[in-house]
Every structure is written in structure tokens, then in C-alpha cells.
NUTIBA-150776 format. One line per field, with one value per residue (C-alpha): x, y, z; residue in one letter; residue number from 1. Coordinates in pm, 1 decimal, always signed. Layout:
REM NUTIBA-150776
px = (X;...)
py = (Y;...)
pz = (Z;...)
aa = (a;...)
i = (NUM;...)
This chain:
REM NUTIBA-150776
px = (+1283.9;+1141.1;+795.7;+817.7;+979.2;+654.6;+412.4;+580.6;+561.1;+139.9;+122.0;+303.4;+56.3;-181.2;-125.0;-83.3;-455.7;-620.7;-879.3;-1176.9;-1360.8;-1679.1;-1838.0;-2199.5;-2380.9;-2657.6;-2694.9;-2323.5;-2190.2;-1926.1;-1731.1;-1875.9;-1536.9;-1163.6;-1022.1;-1259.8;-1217.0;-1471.5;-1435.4;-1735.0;-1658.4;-1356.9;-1351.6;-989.6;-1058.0;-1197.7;-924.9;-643.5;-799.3;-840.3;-424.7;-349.0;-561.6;-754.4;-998.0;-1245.6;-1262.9;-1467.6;-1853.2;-2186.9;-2444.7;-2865.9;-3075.0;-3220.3;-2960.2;-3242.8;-3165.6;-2780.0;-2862.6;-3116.3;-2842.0;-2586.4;-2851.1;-2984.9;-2624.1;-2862.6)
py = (+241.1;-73.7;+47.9;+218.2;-115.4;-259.7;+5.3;-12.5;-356.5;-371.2;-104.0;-317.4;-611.1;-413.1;-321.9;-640.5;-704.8;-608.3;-372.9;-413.6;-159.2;-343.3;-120.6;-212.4;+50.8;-3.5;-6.2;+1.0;-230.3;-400.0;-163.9;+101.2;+165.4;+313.8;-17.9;-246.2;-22.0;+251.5;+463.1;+711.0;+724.9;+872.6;+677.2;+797.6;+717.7;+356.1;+288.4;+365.0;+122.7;-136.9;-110.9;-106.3;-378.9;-682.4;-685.4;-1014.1;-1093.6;-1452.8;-1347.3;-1342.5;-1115.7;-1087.4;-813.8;-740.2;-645.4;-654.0;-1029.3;-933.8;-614.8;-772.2;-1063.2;-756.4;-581.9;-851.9;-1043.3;-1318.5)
pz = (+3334.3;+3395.5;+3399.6;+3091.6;+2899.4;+3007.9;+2861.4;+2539.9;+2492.3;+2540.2;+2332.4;+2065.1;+2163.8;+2128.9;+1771.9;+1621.2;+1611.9;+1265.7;+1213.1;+1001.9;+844.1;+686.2;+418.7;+332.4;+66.5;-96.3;-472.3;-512.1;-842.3;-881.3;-1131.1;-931.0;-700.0;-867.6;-704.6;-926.4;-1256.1;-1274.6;-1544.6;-1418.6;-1033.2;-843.5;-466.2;-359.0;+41.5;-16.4;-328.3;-57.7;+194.4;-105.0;-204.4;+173.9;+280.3;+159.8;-169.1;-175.7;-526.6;-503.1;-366.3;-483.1;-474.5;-408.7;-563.5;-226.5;+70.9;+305.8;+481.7;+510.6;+677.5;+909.5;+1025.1;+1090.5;+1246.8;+1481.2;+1498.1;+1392.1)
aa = (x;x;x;x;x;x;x;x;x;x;x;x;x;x;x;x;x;x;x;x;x;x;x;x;x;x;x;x;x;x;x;x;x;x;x;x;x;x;x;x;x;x;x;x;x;x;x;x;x;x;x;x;x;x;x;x;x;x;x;x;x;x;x;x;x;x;x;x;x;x;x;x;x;x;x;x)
i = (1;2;3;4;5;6;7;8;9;10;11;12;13;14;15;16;17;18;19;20;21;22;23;24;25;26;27;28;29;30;31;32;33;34;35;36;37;38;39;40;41;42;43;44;45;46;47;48;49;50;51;52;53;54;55;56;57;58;59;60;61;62;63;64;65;66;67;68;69;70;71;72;73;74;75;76)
């Protein structure tokens, strides 16, 4: 019983770490997502992650996504 006490409690360690799902799309606006308001769009998956989780409502944006992707891609 002792054993199993023990497996129990790493797999409760285990869980308290967070996941993160990081979403990048291209050519995807603002108002584009249910979450954010869209009137034209239904996005039922990523407006259940978005009530469940965290929203970042303070960023900017670039026209290009090219440098961001490079930096994920390179971890640079």
C-alpha cells in the first residue's frame, strides 16, 4: 500500500504544471475568433480553450509574421 501512496502522489505532482498550447495562424484578426466577438466566424474548439484558460488582451501586432516565426523557428 505504501507503494501505491507513492505513485499517486507524483502523479498529482505531476499535474500541477500548466500546459501551453501556443496558437500562431497567419492572417488571423483580431475580431476574427468567437472569444474576441466575431460575428462572421464560429471557432467553438479555440473559444472553449479561451473561457478555460488565459486570453492576452494587451499586445501589438506587425503586418509581417515572418521575424516571429523565424525566432520560434530558430529559438533565436
Amino acid at each position: 500500500m505504501f507503494s501505491m501512496g507513492q505513485m499517486d502522489l507524483k502523479a498529482q505532482e505531476k499535474a500541477s504544471h500548466p500546459n501551453i498550447i501556443f496558437i500562431m495562424a497567419d492572417d488571423l484578426g483580431y475580431t476574427d475568433l468567437g472569444c474576441f466577438g466575431s460575428q462572421y466566424y464560429e471557432t467553438p474548439n479555440i473559444d472553449r480553450l479561451a473561457a478555460q484558460g488565459t486570453k492576452f488582451l494587451n499586445f501589438h501586432q506587425c503586418q509581417n509574421c515572418a521575424p516571429t516565426r523565424a525566432a520560434l523557428m530558430s529559438g533565436q
